[in-house]
N, CA, C and O atoms as a CHARMM CRD file, in Angstrom:
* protein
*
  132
    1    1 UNK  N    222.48700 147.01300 160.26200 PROA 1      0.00000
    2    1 UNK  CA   223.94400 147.04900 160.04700 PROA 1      0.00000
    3    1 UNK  C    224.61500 147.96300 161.06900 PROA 1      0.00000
    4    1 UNK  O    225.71600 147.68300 161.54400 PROA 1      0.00000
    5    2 UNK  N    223.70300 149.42700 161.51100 PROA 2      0.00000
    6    2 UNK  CA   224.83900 150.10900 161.99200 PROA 2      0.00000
    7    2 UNK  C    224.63400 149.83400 163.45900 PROA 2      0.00000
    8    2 UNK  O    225.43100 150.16400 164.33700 PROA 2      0.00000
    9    3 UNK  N    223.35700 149.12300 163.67200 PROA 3      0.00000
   10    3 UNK  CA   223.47200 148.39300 165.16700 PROA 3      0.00000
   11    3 UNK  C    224.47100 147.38400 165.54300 PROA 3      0.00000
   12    3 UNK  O    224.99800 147.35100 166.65500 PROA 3      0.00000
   13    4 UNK  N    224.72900 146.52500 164.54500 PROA 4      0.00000
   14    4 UNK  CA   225.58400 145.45100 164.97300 PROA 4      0.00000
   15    4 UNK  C    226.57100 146.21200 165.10600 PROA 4      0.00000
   16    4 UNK  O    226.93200 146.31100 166.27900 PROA 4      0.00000
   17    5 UNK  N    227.44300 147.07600 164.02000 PROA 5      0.00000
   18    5 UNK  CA   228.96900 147.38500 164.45300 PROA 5      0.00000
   19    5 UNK  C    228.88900 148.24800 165.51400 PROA 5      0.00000
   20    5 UNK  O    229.95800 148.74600 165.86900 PROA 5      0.00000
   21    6 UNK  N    228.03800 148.51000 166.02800 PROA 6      0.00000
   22    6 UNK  CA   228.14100 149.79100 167.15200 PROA 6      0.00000
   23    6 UNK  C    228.49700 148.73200 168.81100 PROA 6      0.00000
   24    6 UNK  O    229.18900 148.88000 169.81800 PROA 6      0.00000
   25    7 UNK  N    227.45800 147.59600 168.21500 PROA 7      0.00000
   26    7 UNK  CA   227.30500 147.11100 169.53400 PROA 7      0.00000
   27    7 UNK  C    228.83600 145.85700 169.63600 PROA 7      0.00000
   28    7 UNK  O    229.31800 145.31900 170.63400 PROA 7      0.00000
   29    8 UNK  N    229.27200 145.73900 168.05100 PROA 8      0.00000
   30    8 UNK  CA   230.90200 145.47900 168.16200 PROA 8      0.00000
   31    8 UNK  C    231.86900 146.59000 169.23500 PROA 8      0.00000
   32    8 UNK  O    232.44500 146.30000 170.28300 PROA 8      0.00000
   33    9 UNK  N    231.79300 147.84100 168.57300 PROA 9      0.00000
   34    9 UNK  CA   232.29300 148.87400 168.36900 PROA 9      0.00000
   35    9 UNK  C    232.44700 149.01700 170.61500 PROA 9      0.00000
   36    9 UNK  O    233.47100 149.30700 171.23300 PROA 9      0.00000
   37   10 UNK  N    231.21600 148.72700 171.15000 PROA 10     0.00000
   38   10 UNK  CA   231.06500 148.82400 172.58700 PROA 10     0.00000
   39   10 UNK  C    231.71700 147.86300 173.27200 PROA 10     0.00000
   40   10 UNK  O    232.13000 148.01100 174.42200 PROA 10     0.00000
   41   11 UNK  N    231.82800 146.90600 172.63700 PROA 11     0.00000
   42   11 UNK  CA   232.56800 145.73300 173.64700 PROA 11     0.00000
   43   11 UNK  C    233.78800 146.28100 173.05400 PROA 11     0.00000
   44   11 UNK  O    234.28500 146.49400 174.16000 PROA 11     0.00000
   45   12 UNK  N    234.95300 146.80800 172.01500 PROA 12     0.00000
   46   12 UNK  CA   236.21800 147.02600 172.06100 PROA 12     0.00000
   47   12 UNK  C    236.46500 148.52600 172.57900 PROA 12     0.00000
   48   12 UNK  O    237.60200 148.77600 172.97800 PROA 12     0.00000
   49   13 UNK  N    235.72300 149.31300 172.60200 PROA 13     0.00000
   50   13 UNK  CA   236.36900 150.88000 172.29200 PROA 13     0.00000
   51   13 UNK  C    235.59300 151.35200 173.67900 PROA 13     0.00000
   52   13 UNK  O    234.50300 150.87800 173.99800 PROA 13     0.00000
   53   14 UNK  N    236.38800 152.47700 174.56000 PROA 14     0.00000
   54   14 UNK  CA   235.83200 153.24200 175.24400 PROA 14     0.00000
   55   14 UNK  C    234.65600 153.87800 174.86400 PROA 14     0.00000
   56   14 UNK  O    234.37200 154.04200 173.67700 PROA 14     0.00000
   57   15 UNK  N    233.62700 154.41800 176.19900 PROA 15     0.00000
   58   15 UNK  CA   232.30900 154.56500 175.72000 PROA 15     0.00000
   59   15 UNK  C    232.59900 156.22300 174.97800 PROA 15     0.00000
   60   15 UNK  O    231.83700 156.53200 174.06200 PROA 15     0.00000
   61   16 UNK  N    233.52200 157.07900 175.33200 PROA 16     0.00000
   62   16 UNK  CA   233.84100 158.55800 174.57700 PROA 16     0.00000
   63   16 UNK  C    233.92600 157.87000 173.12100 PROA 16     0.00000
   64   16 UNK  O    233.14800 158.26300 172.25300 PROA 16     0.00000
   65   17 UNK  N    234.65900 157.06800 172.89900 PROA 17     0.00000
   66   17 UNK  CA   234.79700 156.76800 171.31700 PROA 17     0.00000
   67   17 UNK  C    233.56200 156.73800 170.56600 PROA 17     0.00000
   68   17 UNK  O    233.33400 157.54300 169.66300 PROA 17     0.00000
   69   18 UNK  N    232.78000 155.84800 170.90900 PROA 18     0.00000
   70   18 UNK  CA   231.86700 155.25600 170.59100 PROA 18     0.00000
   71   18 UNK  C    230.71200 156.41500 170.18300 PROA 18     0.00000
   72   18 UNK  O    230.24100 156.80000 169.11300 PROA 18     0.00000
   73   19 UNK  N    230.53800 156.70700 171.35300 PROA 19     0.00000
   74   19 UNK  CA   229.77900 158.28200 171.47100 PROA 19     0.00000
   75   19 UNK  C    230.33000 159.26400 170.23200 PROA 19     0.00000
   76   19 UNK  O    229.65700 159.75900 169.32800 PROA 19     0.00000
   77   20 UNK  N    231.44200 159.36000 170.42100 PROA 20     0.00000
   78   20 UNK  CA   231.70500 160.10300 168.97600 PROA 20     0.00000
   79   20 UNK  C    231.21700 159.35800 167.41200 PROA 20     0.00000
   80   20 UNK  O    230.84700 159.91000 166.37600 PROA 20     0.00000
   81   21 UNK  N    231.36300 158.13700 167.68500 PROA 21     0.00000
   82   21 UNK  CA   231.17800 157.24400 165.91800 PROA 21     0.00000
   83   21 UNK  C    229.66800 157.38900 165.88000 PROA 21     0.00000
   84   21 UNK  O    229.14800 157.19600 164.78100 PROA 21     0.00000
   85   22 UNK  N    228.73100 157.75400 167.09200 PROA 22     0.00000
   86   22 UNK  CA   227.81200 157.72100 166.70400 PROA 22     0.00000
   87   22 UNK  C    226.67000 158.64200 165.99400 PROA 22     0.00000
   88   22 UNK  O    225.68900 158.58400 165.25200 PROA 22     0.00000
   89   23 UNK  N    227.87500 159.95000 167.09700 PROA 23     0.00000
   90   23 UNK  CA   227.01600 161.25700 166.63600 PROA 23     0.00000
   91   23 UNK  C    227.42900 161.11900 164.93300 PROA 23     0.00000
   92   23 UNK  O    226.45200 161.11100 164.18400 PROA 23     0.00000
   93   24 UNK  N    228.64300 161.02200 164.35300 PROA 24     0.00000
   94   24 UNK  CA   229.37600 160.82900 163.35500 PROA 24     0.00000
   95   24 UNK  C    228.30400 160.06900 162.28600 PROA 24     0.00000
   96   24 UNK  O    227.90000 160.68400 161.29800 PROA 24     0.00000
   97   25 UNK  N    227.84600 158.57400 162.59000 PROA 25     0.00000
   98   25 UNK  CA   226.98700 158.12700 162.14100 PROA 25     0.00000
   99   25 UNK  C    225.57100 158.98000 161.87700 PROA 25     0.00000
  100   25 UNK  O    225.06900 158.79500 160.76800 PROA 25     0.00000
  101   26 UNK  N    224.84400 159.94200 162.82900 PROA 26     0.00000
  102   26 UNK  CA   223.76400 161.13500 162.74200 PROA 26     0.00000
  103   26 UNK  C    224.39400 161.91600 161.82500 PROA 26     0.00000
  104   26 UNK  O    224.08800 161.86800 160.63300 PROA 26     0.00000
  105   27 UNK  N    225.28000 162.66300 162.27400 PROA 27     0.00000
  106   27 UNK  CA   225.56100 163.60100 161.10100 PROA 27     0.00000
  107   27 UNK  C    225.91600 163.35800 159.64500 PROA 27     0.00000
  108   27 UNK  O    226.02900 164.27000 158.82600 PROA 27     0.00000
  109   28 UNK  N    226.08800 162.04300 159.36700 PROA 28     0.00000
  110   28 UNK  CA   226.78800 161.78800 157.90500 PROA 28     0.00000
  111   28 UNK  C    225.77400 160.29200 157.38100 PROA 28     0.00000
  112   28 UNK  O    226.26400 159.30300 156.83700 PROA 28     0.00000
  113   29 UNK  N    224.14600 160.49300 157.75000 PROA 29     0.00000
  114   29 UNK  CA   224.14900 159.31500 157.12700 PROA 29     0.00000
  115   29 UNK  C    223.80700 158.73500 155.55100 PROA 29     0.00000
  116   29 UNK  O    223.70100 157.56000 155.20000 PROA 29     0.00000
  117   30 UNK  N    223.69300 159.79300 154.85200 PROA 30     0.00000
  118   30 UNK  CA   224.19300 159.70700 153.69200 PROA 30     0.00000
  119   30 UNK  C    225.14600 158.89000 153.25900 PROA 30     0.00000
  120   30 UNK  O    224.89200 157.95100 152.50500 PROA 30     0.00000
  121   31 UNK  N    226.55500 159.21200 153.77000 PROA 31     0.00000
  122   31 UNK  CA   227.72400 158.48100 153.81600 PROA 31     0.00000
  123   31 UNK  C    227.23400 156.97400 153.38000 PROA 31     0.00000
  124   31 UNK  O    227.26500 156.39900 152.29200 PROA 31     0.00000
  125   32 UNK  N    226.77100 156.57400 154.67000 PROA 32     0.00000
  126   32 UNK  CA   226.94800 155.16900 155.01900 PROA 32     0.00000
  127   32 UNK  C    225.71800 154.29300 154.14900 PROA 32     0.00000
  128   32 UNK  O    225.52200 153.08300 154.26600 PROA 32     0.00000
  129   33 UNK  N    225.13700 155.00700 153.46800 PROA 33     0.00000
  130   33 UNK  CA   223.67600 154.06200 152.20400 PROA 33     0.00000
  131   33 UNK  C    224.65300 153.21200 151.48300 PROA 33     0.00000
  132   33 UNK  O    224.27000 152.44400 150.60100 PROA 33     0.00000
């Protein structure tokens, strides 16, 4: 799951964005179960 939206996430959003949703994704993945 969090491969596909990331690799959404790369074809719309600058690579700084992205880079941020991801560390975001590491630090919180609790969150996202």
């Amino acid at each position: 799951y969090y491969e596909e939206l990331l690799l959404v996430l790369k074809q719309g959003l600058d690579n700084d964005i992205v880079n941020e949703y991801e560390n975001m994704l590491k630090n919180n993945k609790d969150i996202f179960k």
